[in-house]
C-alpha positions in Angstrom: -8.1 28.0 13.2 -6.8 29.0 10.0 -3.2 28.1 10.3 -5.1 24.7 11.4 -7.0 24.5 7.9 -3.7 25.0 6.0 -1.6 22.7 7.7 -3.8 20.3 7.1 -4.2 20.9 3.4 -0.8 20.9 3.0 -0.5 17.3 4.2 -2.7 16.4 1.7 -1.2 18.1 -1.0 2.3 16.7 0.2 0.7 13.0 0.4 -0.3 12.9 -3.4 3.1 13.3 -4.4 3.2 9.3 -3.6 2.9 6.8 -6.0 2.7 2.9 -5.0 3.2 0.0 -8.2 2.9 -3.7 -7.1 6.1 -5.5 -8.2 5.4 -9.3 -7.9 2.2 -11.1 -6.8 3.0 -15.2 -6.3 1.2 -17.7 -4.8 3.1 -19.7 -2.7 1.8 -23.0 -4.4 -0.9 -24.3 -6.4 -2.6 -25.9 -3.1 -2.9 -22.5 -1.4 -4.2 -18.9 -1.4 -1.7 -17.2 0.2 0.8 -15.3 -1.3 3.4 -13.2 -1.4 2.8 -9.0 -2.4 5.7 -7.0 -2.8 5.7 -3.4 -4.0 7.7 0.2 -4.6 6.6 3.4 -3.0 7.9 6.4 -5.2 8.3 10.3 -4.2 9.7 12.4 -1.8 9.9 10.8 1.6 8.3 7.5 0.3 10.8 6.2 3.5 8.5 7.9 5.5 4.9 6.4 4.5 2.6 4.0 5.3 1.2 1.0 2.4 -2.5 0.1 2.6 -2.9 -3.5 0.7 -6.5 -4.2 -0.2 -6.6 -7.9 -1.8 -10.0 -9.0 -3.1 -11.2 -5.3 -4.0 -14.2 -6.3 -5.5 -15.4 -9.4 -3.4 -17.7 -8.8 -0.9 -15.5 -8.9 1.7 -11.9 -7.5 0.7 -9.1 -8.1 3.4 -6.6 -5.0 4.6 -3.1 -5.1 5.3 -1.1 -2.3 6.4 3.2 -2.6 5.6 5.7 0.1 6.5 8.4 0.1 3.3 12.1 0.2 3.7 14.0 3.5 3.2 14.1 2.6 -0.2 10.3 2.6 -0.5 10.6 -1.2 -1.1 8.0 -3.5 1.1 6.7 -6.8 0.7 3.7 -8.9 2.5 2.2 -12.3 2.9 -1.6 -12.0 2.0 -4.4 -14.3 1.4 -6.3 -14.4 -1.8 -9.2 -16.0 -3.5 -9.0 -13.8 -6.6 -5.7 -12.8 -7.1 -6.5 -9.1 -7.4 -5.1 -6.5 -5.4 -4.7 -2.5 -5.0 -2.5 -0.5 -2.7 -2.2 3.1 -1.5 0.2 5.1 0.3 -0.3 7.7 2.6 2.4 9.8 4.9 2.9 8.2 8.9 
């Protein structure tokens, strides 16, 4: 149980050491809400993780999008918004 409990901190610790800044944010045209969301993961092994986009934080119903980023930590998605406001997070696969 206890070599459990530290692997499992250890994740966690290792996870932090991402850091995710949202490039570009464009609308495709005046007419619609979607748009296009692209992004850098930085850190060791940002290859290896996993991007959770959350567009419309603060509405009362914000939309998820989950994107996998290139070896380069690079990664870009087509979302829908009505605020133009978004946030993302990146966590380890």
């Amino acid at each position: 149980m206890t070599v459990l409990v530290l692997a499992l901190f250890s994740f966690q610790t290792y996870a932090a050491d991402l850091s995710v800044s949202i490039t570009s944010f464009v609308y495709a045209d005046s007419q619609t809400r979607l748009a296009e969301l692209c992004g850098q993961v930085s850190g060791d092994n940002s290859a290896k993780s996993v991007v959770t986009i959350t567009v419309d934080p603060n509405s009362s119903k914000p939309a998820k999008y989950t994107v996998l980023p290139d070896n380069n930590g690079a990664f870009c998605s087509v979302v829908v918004s009505y605020s133009g406001l978004a946030s993302a997070q990146a966590y380890l696969k």
